[in-house]
PDB file of N, CA, C and O in Angstrom:
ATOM      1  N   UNK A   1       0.849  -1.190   0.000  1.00  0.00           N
ATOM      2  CA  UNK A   1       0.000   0.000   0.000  1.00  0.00           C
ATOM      3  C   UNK A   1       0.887   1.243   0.000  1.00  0.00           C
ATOM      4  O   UNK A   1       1.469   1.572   1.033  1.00  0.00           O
ATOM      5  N   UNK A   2       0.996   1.889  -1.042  1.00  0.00           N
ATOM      6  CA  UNK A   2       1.618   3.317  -1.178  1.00  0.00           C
ATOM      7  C   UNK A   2       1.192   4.234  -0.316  1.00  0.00           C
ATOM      8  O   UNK A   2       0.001   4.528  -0.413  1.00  0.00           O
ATOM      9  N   UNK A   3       1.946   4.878   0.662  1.00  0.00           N
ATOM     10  CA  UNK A   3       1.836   6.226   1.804  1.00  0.00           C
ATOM     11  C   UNK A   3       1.338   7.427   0.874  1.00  0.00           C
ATOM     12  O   UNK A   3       1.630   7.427  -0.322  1.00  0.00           O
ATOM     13  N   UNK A   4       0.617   8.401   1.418  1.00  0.00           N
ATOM     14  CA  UNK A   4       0.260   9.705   0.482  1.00  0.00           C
ATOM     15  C   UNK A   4       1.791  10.093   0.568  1.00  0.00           C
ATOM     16  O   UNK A   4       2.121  10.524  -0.538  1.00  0.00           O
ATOM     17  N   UNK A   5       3.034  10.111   1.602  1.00  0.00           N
ATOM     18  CA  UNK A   5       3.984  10.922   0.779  1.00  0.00           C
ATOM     19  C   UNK A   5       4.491  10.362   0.085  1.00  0.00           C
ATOM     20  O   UNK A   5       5.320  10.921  -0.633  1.00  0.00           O
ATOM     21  N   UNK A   6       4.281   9.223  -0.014  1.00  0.00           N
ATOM     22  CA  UNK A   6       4.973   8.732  -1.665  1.00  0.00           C
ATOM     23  C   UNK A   6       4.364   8.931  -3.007  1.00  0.00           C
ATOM     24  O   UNK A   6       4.962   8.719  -4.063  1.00  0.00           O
ATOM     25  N   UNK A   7       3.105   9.362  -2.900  1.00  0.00           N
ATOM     26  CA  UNK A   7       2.716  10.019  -3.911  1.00  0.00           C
ATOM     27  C   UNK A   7       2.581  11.462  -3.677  1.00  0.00           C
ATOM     28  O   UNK A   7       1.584  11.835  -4.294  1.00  0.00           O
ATOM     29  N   UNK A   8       3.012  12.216  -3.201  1.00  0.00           N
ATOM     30  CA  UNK A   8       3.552  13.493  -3.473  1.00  0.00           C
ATOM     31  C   UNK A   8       5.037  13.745  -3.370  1.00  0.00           C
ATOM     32  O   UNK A   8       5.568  13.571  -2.273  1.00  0.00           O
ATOM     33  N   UNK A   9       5.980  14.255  -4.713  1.00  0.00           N
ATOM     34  CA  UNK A   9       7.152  14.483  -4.868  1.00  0.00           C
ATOM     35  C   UNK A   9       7.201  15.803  -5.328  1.00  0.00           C
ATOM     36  O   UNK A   9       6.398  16.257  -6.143  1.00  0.00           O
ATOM     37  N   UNK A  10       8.405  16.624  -4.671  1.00  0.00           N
ATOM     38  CA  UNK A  10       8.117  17.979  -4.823  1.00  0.00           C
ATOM     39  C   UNK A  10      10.114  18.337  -4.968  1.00  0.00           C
ATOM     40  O   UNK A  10      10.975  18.385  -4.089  1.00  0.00           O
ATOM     41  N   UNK A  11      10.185  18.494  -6.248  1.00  0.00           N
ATOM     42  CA  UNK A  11      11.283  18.984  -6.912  1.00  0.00           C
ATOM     43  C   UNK A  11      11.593  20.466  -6.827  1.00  0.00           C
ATOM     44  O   UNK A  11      10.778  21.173  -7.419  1.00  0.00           O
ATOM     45  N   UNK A  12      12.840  21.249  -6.069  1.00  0.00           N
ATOM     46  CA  UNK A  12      12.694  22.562  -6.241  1.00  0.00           C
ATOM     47  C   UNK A  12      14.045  22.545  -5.680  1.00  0.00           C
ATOM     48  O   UNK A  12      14.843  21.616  -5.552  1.00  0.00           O
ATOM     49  N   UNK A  13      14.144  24.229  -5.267  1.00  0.00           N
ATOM     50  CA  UNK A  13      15.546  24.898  -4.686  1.00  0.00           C
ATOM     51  C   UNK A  13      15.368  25.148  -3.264  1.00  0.00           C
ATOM     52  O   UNK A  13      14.280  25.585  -2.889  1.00  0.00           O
ATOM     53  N   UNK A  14      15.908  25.020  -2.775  1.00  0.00           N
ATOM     54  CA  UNK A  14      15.720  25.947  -1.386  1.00  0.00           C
ATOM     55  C   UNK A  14      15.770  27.200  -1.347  1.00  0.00           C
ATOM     56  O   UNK A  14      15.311  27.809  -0.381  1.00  0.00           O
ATOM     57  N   UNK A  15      16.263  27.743  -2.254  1.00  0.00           N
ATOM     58  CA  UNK A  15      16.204  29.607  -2.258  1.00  0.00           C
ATOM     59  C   UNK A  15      15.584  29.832  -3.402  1.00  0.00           C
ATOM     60  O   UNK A  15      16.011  30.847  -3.954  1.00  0.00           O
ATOM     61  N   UNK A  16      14.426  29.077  -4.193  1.00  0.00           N
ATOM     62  CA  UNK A  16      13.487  29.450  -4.943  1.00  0.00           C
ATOM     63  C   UNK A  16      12.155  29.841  -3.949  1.00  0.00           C
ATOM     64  O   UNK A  16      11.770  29.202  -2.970  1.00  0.00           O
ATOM     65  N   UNK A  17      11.630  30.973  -4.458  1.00  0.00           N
ATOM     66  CA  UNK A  17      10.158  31.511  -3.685  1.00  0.00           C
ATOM     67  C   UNK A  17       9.251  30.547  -4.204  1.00  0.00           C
ATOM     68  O   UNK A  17       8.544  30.106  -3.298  1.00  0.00           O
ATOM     69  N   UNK A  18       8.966  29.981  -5.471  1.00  0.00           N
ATOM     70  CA  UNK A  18       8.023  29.767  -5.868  1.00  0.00           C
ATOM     71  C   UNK A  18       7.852  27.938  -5.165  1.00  0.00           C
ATOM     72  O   UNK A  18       6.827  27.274  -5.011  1.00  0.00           O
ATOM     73  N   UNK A  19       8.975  27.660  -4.937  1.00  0.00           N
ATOM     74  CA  UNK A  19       9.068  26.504  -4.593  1.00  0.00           C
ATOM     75  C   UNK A  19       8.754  26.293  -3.040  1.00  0.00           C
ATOM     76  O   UNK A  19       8.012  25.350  -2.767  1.00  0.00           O
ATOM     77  N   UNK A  20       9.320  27.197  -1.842  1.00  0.00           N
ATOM     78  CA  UNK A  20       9.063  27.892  -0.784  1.00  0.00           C
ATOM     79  C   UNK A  20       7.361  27.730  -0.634  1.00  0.00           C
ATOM     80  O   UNK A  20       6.710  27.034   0.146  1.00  0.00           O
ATOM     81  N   UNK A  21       6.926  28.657  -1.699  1.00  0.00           N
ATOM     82  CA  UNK A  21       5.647  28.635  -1.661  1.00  0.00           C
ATOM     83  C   UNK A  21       4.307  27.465  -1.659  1.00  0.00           C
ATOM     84  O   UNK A  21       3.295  27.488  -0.958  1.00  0.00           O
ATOM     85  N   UNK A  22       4.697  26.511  -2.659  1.00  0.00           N
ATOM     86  CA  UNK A  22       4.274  25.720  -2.800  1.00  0.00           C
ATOM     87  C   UNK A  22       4.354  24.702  -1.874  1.00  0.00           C
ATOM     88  O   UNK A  22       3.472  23.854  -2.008  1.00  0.00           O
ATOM     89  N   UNK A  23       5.170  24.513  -0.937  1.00  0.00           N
ATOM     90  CA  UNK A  23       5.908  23.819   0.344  1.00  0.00           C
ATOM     91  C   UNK A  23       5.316  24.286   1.183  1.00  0.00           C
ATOM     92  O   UNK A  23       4.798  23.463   1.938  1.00  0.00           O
ATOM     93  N   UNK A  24       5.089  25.670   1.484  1.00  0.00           N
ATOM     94  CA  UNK A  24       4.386  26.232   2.427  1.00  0.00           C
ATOM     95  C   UNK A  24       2.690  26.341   2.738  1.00  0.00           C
ATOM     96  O   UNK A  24       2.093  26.574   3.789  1.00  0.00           O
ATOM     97  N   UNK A  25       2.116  26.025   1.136  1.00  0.00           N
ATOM     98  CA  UNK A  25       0.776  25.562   0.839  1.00  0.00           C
ATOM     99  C   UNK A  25       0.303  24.244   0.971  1.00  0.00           C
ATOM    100  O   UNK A  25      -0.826  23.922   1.339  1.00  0.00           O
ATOM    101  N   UNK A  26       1.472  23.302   0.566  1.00  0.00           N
ATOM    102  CA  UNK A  26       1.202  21.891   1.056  1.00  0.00           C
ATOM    103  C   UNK A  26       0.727  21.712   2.755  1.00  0.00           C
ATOM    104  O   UNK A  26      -0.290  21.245   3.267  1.00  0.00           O
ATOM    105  N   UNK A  27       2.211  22.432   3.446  1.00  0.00           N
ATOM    106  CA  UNK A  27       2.169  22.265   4.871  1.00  0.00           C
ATOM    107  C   UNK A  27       0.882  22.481   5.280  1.00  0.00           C
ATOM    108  O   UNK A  27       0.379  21.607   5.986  1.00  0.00           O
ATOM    109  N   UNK A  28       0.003  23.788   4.899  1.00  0.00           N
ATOM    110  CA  UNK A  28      -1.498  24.782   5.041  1.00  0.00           C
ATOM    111  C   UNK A  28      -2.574  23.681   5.047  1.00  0.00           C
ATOM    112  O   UNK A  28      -3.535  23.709   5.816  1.00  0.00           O
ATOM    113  N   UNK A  29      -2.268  22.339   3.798  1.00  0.00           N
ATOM    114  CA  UNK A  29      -2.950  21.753   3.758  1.00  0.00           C
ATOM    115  C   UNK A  29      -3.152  20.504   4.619  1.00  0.00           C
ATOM    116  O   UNK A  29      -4.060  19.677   4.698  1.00  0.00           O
ATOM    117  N   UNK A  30      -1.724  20.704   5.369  1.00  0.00           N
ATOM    118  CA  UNK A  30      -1.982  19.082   5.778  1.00  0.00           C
ATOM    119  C   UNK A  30      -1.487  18.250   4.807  1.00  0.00           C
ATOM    120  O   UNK A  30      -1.298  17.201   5.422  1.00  0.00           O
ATOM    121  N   UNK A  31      -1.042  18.010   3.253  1.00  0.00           N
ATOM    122  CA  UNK A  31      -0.684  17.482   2.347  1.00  0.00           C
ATOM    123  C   UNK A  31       0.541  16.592   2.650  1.00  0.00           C
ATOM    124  O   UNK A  31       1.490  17.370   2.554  1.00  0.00           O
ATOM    125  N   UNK A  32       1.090  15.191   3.012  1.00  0.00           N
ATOM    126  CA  UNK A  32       2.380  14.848   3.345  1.00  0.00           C
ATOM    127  C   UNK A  32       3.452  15.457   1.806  1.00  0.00           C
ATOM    128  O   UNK A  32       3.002  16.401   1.156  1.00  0.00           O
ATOM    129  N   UNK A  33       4.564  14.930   1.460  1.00  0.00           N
ATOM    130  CA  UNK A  33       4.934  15.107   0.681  1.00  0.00           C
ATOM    131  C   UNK A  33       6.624  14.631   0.676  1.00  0.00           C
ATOM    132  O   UNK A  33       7.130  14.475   1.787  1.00  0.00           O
ATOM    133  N   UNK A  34       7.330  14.442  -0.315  1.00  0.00           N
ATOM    134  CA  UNK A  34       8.812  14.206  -0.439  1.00  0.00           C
ATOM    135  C   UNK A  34       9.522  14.864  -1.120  1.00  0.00           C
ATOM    136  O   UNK A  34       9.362  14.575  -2.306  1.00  0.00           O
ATOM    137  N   UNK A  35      10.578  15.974  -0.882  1.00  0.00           N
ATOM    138  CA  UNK A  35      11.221  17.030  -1.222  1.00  0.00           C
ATOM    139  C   UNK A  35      12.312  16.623  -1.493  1.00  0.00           C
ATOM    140  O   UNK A  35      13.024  15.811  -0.901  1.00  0.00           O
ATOM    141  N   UNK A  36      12.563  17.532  -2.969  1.00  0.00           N
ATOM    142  CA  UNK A  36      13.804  16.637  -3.600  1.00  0.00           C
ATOM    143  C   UNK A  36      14.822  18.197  -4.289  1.00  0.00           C
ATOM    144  O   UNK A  36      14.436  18.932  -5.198  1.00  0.00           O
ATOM    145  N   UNK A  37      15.977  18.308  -3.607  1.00  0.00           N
ATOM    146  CA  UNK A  37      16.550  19.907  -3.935  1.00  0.00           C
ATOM    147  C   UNK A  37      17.421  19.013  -5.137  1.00  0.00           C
ATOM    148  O   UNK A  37      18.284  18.136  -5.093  1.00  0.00           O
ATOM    149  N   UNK A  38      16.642  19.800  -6.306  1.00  0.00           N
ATOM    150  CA  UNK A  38      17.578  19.278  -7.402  1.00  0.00           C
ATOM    151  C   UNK A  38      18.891  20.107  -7.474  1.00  0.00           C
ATOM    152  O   UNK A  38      19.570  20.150  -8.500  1.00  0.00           O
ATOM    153  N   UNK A  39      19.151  20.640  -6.543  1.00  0.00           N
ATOM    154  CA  UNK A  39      20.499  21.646  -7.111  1.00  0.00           C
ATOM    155  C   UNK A  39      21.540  20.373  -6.117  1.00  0.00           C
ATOM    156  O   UNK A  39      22.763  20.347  -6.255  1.00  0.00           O
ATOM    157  N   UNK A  40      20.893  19.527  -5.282  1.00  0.00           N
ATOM    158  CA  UNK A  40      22.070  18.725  -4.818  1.00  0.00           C
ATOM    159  C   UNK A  40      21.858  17.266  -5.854  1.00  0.00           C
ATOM    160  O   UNK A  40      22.832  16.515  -5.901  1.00  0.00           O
ATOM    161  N   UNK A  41      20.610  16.879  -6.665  1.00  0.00           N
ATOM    162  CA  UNK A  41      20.797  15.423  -6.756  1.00  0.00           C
ATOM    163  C   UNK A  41      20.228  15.737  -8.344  1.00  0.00           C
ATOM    164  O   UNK A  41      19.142  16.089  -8.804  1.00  0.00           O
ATOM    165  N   UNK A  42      21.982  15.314  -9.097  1.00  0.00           N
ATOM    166  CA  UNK A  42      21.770  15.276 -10.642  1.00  0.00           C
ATOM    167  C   UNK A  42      20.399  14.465 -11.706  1.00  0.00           C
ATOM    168  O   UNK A  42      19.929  14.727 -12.814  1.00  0.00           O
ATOM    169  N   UNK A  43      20.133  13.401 -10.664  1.00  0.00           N
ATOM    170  CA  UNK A  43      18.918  12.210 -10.646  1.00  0.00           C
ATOM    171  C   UNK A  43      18.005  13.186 -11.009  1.00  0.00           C
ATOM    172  O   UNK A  43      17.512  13.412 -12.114  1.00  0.00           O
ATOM    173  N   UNK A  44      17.831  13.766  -9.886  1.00  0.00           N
ATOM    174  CA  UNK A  44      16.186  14.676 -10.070  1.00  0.00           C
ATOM    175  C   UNK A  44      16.554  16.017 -10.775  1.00  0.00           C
ATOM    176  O   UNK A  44      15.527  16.614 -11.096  1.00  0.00           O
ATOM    177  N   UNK A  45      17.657  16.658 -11.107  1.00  0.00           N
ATOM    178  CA  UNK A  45      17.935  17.776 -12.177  1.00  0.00           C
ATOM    179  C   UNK A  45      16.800  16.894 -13.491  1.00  0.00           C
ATOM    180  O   UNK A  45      15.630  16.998 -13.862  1.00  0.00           O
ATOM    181  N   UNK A  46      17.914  16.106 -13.806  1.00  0.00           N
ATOM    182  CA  UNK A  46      17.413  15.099 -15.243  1.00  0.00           C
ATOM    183  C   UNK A  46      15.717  15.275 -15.264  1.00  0.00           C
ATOM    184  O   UNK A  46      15.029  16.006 -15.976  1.00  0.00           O
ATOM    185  N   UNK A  47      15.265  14.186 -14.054  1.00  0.00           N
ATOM    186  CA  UNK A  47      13.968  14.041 -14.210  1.00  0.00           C
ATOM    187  C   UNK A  47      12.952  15.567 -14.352  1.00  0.00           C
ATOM    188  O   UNK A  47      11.825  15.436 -14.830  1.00  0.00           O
ATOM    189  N   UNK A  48      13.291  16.562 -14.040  1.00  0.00           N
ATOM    190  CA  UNK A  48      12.746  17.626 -14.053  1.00  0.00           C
ATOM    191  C   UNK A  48      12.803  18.344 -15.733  1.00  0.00           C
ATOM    192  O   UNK A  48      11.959  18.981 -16.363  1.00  0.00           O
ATOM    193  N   UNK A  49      14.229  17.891 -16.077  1.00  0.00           N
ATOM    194  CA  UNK A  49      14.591  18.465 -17.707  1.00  0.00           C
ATOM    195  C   UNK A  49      13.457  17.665 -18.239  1.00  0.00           C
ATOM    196  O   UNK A  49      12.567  18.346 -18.747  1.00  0.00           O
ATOM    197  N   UNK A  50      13.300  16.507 -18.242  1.00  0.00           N
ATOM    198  CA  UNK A  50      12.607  15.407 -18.788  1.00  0.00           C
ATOM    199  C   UNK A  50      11.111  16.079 -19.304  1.00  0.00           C
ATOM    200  O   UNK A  50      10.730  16.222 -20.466  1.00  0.00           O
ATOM    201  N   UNK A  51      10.211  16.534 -17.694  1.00  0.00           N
ATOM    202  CA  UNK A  51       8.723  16.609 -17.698  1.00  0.00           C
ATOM    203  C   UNK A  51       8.746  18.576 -17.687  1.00  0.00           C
ATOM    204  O   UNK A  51       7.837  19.271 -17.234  1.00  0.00           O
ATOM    205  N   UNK A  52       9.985  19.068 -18.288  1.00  0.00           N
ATOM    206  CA  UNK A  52       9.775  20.423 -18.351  1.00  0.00           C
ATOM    207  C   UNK A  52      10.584  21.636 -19.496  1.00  0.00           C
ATOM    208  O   UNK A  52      11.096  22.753 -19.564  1.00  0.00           O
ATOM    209  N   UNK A  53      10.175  20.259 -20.355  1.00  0.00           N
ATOM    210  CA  UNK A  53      10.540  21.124 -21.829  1.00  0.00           C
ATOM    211  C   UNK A  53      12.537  21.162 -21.804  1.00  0.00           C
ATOM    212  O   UNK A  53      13.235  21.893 -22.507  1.00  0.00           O
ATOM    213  N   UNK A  54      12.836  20.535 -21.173  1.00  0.00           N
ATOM    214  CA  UNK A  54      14.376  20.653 -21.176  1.00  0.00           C
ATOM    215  C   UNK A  54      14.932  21.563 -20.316  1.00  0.00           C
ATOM    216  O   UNK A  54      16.147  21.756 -20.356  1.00  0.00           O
ATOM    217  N   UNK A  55      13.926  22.408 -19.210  1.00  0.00           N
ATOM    218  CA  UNK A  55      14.660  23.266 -18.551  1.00  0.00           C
ATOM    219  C   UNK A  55      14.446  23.001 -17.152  1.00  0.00           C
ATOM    220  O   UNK A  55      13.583  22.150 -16.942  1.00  0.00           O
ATOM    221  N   UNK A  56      15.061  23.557 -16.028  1.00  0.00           N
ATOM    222  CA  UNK A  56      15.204  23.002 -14.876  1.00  0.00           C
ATOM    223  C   UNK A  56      13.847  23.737 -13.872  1.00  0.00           C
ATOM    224  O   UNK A  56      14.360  24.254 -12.879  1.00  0.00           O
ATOM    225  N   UNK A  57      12.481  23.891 -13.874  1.00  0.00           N
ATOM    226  CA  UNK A  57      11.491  24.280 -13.640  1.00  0.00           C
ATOM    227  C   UNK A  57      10.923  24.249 -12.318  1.00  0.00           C
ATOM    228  O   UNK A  57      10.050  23.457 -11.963  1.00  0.00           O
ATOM    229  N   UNK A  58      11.582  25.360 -11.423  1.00  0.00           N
ATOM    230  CA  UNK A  58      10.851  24.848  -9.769  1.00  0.00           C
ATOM    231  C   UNK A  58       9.486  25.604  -9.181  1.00  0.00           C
ATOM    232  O   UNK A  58       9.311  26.821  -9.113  1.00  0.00           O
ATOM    233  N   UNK A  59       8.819  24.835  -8.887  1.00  0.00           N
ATOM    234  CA  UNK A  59       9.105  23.763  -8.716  1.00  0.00           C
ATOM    235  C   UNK A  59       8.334  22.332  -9.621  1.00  0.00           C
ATOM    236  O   UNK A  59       7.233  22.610 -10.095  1.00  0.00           O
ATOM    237  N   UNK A  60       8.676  21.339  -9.793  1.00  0.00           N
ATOM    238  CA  UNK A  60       8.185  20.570 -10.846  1.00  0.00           C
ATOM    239  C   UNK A  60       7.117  19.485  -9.729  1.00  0.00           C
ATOM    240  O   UNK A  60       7.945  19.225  -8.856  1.00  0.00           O
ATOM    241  N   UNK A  61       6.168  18.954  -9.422  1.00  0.00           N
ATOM    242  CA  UNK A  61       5.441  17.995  -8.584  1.00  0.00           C
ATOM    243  C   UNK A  61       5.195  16.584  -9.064  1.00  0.00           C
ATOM    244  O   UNK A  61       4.050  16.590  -9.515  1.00  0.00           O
ATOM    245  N   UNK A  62       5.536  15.797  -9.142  1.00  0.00           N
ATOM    246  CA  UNK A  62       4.614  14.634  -9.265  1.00  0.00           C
ATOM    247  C   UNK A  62       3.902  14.075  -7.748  1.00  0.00           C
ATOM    248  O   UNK A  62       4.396  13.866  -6.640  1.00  0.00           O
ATOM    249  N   UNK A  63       2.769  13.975  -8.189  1.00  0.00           N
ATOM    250  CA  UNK A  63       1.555  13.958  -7.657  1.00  0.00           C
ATOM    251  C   UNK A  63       0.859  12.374  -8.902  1.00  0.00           C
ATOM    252  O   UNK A  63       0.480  12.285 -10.070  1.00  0.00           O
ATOM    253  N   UNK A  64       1.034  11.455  -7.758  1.00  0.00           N
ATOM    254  CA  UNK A  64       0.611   9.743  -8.527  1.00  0.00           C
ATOM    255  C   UNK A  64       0.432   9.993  -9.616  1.00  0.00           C
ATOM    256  O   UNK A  64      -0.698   9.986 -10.104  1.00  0.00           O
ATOM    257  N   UNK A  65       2.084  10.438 -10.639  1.00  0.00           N
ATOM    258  CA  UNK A  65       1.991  10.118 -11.903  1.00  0.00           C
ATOM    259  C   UNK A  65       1.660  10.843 -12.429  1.00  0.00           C
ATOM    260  O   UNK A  65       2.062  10.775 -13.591  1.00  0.00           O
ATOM    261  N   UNK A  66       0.667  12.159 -12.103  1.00  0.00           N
ATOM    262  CA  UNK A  66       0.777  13.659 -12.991  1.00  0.00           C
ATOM    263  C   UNK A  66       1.543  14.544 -12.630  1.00  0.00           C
ATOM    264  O   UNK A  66       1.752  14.829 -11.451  1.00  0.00           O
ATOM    265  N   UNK A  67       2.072  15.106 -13.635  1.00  0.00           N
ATOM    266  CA  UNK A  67       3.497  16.224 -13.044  1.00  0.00           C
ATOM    267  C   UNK A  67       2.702  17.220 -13.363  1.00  0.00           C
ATOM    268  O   UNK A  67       1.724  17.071 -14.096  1.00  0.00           O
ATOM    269  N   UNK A  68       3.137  18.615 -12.705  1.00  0.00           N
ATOM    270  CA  UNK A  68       2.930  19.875 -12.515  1.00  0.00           C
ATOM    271  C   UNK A  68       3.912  20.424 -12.477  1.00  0.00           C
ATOM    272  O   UNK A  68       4.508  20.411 -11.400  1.00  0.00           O
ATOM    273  N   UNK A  69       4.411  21.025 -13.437  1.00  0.00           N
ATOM    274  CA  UNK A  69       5.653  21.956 -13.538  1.00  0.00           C
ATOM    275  C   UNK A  69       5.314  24.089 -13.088  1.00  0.00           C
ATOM    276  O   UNK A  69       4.836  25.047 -13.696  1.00  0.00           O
ATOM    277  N   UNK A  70       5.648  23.953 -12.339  1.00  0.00           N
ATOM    278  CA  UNK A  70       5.642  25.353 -11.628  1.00  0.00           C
ATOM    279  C   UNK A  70       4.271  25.481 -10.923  1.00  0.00           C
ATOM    280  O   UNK A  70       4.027  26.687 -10.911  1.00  0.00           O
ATOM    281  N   UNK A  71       3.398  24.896 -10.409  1.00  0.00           N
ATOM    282  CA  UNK A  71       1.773  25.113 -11.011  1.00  0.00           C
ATOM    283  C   UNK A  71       1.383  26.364  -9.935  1.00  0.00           C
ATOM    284  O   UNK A  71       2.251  26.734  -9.143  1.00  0.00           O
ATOM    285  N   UNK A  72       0.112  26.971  -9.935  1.00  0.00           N
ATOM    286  CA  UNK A  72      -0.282  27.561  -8.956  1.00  0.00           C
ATOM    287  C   UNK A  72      -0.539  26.925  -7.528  1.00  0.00           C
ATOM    288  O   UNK A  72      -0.111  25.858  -7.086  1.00  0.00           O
ATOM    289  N   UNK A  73      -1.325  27.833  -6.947  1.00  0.00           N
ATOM    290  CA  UNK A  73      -1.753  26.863  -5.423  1.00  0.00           C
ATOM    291  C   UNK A  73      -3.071  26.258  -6.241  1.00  0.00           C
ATOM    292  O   UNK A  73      -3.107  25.035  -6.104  1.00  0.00           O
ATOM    293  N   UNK A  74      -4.388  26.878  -7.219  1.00  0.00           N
ATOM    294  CA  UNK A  74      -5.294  26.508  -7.070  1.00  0.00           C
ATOM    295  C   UNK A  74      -5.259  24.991  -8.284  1.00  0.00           C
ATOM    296  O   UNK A  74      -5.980  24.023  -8.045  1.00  0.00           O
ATOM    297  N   UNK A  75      -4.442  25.015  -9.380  1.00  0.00           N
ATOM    298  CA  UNK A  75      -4.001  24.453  -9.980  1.00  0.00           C
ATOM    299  C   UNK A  75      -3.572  22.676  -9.366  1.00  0.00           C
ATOM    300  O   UNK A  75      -3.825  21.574  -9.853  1.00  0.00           O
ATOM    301  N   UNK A  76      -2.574  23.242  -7.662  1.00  0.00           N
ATOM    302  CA  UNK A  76      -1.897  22.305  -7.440  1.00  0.00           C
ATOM    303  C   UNK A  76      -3.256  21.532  -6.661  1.00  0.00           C
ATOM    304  O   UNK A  76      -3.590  20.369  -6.887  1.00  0.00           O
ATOM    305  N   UNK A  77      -3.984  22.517  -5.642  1.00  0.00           N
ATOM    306  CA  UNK A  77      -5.387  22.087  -5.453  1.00  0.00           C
ATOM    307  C   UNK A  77      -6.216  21.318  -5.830  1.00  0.00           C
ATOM    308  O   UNK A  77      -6.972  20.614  -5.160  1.00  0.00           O
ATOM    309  N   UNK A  78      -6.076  21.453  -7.314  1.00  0.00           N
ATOM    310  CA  UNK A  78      -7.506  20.398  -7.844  1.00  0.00           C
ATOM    311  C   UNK A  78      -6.673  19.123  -8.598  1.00  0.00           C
ATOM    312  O   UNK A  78      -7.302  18.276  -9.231  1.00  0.00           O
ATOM    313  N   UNK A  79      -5.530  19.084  -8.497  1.00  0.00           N
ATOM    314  CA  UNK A  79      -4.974  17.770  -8.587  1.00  0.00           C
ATOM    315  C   UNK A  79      -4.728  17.019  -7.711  1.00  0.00           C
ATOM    316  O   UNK A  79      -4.552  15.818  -7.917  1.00  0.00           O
ATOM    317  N   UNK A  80      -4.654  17.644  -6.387  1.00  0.00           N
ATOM    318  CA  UNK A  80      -4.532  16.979  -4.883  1.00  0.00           C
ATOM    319  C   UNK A  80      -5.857  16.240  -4.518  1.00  0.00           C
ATOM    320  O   UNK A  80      -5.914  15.132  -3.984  1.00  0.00           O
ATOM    321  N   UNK A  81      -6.979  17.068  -4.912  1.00  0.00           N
ATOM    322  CA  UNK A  81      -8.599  16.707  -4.835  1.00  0.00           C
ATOM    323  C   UNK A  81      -8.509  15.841  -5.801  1.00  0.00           C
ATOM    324  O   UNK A  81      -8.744  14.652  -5.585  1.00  0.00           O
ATOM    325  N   UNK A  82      -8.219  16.214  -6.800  1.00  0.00           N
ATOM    326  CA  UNK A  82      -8.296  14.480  -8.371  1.00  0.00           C
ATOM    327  C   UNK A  82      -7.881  13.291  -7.896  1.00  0.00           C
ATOM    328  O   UNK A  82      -8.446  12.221  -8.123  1.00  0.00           O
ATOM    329  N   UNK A  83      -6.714  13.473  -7.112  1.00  0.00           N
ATOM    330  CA  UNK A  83      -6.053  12.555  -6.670  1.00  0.00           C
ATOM    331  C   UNK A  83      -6.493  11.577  -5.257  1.00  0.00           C
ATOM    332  O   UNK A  83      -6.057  10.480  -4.906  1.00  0.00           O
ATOM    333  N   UNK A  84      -7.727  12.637  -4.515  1.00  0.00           N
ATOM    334  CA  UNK A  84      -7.874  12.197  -2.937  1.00  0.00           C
ATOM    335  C   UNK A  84      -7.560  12.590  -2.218  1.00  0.00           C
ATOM    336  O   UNK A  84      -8.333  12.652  -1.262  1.00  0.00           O
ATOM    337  N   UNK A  85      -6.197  13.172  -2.074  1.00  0.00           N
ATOM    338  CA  UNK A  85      -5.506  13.755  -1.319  1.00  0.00           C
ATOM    339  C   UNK A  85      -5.729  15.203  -0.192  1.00  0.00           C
ATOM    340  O   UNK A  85      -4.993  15.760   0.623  1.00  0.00           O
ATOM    341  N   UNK A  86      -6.861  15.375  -0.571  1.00  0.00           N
ATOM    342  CA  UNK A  86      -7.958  16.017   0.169  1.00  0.00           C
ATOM    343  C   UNK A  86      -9.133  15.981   0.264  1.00  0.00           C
ATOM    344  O   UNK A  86      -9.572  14.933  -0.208  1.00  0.00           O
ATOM    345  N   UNK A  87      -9.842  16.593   0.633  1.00  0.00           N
ATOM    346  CA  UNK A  87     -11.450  16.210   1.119  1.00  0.00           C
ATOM    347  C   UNK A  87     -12.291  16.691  -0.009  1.00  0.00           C
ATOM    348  O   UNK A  87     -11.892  17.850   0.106  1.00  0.00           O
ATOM    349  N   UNK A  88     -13.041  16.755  -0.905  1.00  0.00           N
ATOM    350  CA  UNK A  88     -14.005  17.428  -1.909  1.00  0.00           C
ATOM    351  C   UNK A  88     -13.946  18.453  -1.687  1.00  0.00           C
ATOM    352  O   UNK A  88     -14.614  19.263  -2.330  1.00  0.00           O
TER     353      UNK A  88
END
């Protein structure tokens, strides 16, 4: 049985805002999640080039298998709800 933070992965910088942000909206939610600073692990640089047009995009989410590259809060919202991961 897969844990909800294993289906939330959250690719970013530590001194990116937008990434900050999105970290800080998860927390708001209660959302678990697994944080991955691609500026230390070449692994997740790659995977981010991969699902973001070739450029390094923070922050990038996979969320069970749909990625979200930069997304908003309300954006990241209704994929968390698609997913279950919150209440209706």
């Amino acid at each position: 049985m897969n844990s909800e933070t294993e289906q939330v992965k959250v690719y970013g910088a530590d001194w990116c805002g937008m990434t900050t942000r999105t970290l800080d909206f998860l927390d708001e939610l209660g959302v678990p999640y697994d944080y991955v600073d691609v500026e230390k692990d070449p692994h997740a640089t790659e995977w981010v080039k991969q699902h973001a047009d070739g450029k390094v995009k923070k922050p990038t989410l996979d969320i069970g298998g749909t990625v979200l590259v930069a997304p908003d809060n309300s954006e990241l919202e209704e994929v968390l709800r698609e997913h279950g991961l919150l209440a209706a």
